[in-house]
C-alpha distance (Angstrom), angle and dihedral (degrees) to the residues before:
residue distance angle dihedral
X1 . . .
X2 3.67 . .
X3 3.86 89.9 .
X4 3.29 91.5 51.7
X5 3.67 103.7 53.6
X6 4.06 80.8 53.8
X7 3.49 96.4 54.2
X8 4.10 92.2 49.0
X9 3.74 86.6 42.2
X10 3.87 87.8 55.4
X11 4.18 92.8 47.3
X12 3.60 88.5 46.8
X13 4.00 96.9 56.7
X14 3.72 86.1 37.8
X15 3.49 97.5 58.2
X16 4.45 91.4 37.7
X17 3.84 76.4 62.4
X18 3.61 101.2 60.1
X19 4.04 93.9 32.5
X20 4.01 96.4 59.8
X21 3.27 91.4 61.5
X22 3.99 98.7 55.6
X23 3.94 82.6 41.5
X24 4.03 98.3 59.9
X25 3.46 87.5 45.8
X26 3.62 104.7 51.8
X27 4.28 82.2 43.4
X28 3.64 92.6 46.5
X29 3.94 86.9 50.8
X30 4.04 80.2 67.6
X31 3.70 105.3 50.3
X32 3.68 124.1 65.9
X33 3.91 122.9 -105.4
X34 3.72 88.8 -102.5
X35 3.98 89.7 54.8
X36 4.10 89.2 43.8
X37 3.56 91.7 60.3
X38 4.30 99.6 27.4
X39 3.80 90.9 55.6
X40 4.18 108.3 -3.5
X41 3.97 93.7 176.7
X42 4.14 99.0 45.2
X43 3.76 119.9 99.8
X44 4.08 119.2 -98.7
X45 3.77 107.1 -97.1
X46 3.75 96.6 -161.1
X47 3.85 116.3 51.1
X48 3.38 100.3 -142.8
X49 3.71 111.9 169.3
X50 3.56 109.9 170.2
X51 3.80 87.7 80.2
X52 3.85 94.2 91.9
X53 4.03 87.3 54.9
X54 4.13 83.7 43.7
X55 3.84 80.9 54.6
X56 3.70 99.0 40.4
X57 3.76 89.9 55.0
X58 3.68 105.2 38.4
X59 3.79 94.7 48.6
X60 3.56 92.8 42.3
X61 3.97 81.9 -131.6
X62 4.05 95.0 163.5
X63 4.44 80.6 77.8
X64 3.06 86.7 53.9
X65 3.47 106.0 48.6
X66 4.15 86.6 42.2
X67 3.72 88.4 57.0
X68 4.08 91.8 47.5
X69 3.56 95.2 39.4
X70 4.06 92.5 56.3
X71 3.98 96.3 39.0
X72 3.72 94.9 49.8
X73 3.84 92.7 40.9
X74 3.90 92.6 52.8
X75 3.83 89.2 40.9
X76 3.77 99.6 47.7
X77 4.18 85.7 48.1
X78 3.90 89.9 41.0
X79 3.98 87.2 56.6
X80 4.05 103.3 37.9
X81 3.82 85.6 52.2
X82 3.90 103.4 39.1
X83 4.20 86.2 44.4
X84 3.61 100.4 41.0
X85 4.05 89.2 52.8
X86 3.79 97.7 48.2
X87 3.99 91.6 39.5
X88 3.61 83.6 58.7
X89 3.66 98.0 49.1
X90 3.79 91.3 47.3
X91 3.49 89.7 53.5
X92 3.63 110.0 46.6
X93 3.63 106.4 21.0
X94 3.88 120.2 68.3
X95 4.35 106.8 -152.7
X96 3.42 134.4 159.0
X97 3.96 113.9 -75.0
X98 3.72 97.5 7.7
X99 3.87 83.7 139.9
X100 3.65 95.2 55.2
X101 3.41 94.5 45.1
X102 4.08 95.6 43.6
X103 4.29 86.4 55.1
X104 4.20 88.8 52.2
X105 4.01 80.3 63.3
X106 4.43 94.6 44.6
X107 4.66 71.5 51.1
X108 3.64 84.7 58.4
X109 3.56 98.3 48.2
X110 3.77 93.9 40.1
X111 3.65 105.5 48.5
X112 3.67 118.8 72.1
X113 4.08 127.4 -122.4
X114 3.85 94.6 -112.6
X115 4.11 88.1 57.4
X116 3.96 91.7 64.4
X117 4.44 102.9 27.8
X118 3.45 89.9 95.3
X119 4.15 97.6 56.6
X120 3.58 85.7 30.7
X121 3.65 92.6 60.4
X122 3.45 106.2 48.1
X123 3.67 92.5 43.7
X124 4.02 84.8 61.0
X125 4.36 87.5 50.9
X126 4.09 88.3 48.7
X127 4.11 83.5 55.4
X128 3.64 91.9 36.8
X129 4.25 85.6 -128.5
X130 3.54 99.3 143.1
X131 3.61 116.5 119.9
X132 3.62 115.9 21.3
X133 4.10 126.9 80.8
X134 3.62 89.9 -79.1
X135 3.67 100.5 60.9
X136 4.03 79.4 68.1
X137 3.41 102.9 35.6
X138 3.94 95.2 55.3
X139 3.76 98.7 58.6
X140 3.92 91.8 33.2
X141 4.13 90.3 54.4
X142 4.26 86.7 43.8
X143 3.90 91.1 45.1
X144 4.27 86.3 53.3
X145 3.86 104.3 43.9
X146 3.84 98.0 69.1
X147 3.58 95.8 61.7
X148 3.91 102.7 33.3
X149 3.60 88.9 53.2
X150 3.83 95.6 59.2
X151 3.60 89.1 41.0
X152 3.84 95.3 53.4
X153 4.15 85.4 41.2
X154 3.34 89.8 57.6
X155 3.50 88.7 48.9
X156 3.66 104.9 46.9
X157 4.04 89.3 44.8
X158 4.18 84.9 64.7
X159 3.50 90.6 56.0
X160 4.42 116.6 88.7
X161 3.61 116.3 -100.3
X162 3.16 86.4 -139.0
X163 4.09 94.4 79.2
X164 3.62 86.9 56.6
X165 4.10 88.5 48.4
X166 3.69 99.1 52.0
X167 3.92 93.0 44.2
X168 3.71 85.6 53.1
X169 3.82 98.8 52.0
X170 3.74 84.1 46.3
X171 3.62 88.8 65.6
X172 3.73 100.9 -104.9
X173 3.81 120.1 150.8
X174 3.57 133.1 -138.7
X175 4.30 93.5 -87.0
X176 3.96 90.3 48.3
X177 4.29 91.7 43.7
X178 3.87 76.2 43.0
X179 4.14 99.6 41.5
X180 4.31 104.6 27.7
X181 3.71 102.1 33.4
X182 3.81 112.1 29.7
X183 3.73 112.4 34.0
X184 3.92 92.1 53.4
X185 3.32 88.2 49.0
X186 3.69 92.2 43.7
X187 4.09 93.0 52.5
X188 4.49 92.8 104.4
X189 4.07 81.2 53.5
X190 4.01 96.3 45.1
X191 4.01 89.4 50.8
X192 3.42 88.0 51.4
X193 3.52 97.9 48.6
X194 3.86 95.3 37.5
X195 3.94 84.0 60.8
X196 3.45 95.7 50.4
X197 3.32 94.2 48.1
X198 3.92 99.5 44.1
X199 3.71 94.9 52.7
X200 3.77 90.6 44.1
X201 4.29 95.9 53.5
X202 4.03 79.7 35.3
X203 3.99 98.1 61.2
X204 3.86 103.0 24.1
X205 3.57 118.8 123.5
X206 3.43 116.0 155.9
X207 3.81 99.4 78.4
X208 4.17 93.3 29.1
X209 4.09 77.1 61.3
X210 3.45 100.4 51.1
X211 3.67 107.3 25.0
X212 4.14 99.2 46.6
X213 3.61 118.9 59.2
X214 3.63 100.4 153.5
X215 3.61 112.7 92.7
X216 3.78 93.3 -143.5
X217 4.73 84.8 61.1
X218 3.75 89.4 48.7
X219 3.58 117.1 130.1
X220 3.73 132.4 -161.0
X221 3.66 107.7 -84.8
X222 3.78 91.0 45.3
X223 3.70 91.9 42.7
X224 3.93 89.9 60.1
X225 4.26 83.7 73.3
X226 3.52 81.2 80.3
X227 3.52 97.5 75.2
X228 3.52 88.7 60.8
X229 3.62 128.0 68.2
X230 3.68 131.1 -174.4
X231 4.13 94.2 -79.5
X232 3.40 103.8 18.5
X233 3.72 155.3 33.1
X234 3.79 129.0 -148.3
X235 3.95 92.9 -142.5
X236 4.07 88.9 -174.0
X237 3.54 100.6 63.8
X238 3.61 97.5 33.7
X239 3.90 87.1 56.3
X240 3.93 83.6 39.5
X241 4.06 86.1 56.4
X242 4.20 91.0 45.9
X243 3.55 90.3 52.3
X244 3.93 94.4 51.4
X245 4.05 90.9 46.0
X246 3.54 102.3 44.4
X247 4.09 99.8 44.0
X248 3.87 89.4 68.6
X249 3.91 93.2 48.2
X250 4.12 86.9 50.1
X251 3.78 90.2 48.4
X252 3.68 99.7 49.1
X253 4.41 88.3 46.8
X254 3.72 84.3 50.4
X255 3.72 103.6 53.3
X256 4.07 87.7 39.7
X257 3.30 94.2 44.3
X258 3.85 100.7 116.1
X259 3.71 92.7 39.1
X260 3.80 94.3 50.6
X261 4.63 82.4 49.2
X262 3.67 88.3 41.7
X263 4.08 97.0 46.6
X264 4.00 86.8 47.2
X265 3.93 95.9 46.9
X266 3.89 98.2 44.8
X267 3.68 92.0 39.0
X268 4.28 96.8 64.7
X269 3.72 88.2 38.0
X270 4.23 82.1 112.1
């Protein structure tokens, strides 16, 4: 009993940790930049709310959030498809350097972005891909297979053979093995994954930096520079802005919460 009022003690101070943060901002969003700086950890007297439409407006954020929305979406799809195929392949079909080719993806877990920006990069010149969605969603997609396909092998190696079998004497093909029997039973993995992915495309901003110059490509994290001029930043709207980007990405971890547990859990069972 003992332990485990220690190990709930520990979760609970964990998760205070990550929750003040999101707190201050969203209070800080209230006070004026004068106030954030004068007294940063008091509570906003004046409930001003019409800040985050201030901030909306100002930072023409809704561009933003279009260019975000549509990179992570085709991403996020991009990887649940690509990974789900392969992980199937790997798992039910035995071909000739399937263990070579499974240890280029442990490469792609193992090495880090900065190793591979510079090749990256002047691949994307030669195919004159740089600023449009695409110059995102390519590296984004690449950066998400490696580890959705060992979480959906793992996966799809707890499941019985002998679902695969029976479909097979049935007559099914490959694509209906692939398309009736594995992705429904593959659907605690894809909300995983699709979380993974979606915050990852969501917050990057390394490559959205360096890839997208054109205003009209920017996503979100890049977009937040324009709260900030050469002299001076207006703290209230950009903590305005935070507030309005990172309440959907709580939400959505929230409601798939026990599907993003459940995915994890059965997917290391092997």
């Amino acid at each position: 009993m003992s332990r485990r009022i220690f190990l709930h003690g520990v979760l609970i101070v964990y998760s205070i940790v990550f929750i003040i943060p999101l707190v201050w901002i969203f209070t800080s969003s209230l006070k004026s930049n004068q106030d954030i700086f004068a007294k940063p950890f008091s509570l906003p007297i004046h409930l001003d709310f019409s800040v985050f439409i201030r901030s909306w407006q100002e930072g023409d954020l809704g561009r933003y959030v279009i260019n975000s929305l549509v990179v992570t979406s085709i991403s996020a799809s991009l990887v649940l498809l690509v990974s789900s195929m392969a992980a199937f392949a790997f798992s039910r079909f035995e071909f000739k350097g399937r263990s070579k080719i499974l240890t280029l993806f442990i490469f792609g877990l193992l090495v880090p972005i900065q190793a591979f920006f510079i090749p990256q990069n002047q691949l994307l010149d030669q195919f004159n891909l740089k600023d449009h969605w695409f110059t995102l969603v390519i590296p984004y997609t690449g950066l998400g297979i490696s580890l959705a396909t060992w979480l959906f092998i793992g996966y799809l190696d707890s499941l019985p053979k002998e679902l695969f079998e029976s479909g097979r004497i049935d007559g099914a093909n490959d694509w209906k093995l692939y398309s009736s029997i594995a992705v429904p039973l593959l659907k605690p993995g894809i909300a995983t994954i699709a979380i993974f992915t979606i915050l990852g495309s969501w917050n990057e901003f390394l490559l959205a930096m360096l890839y997208i110059q054109n205003e009209t490509y920017k996503t979100i994290p890049v977009g937040l520079l324009s709260y900030s001029s050469r002299h001076a930043t207006d703290y209230q709207l950009l903590f305005a802005a935070l507030t309005i980007i990172t309440i959907p990405m709580v939400l959505i971890y929230l409601v798939f919460n026990r599907q993003v547990v459940s995915g994890l859990t059965e997917g290391s069972l092997k």
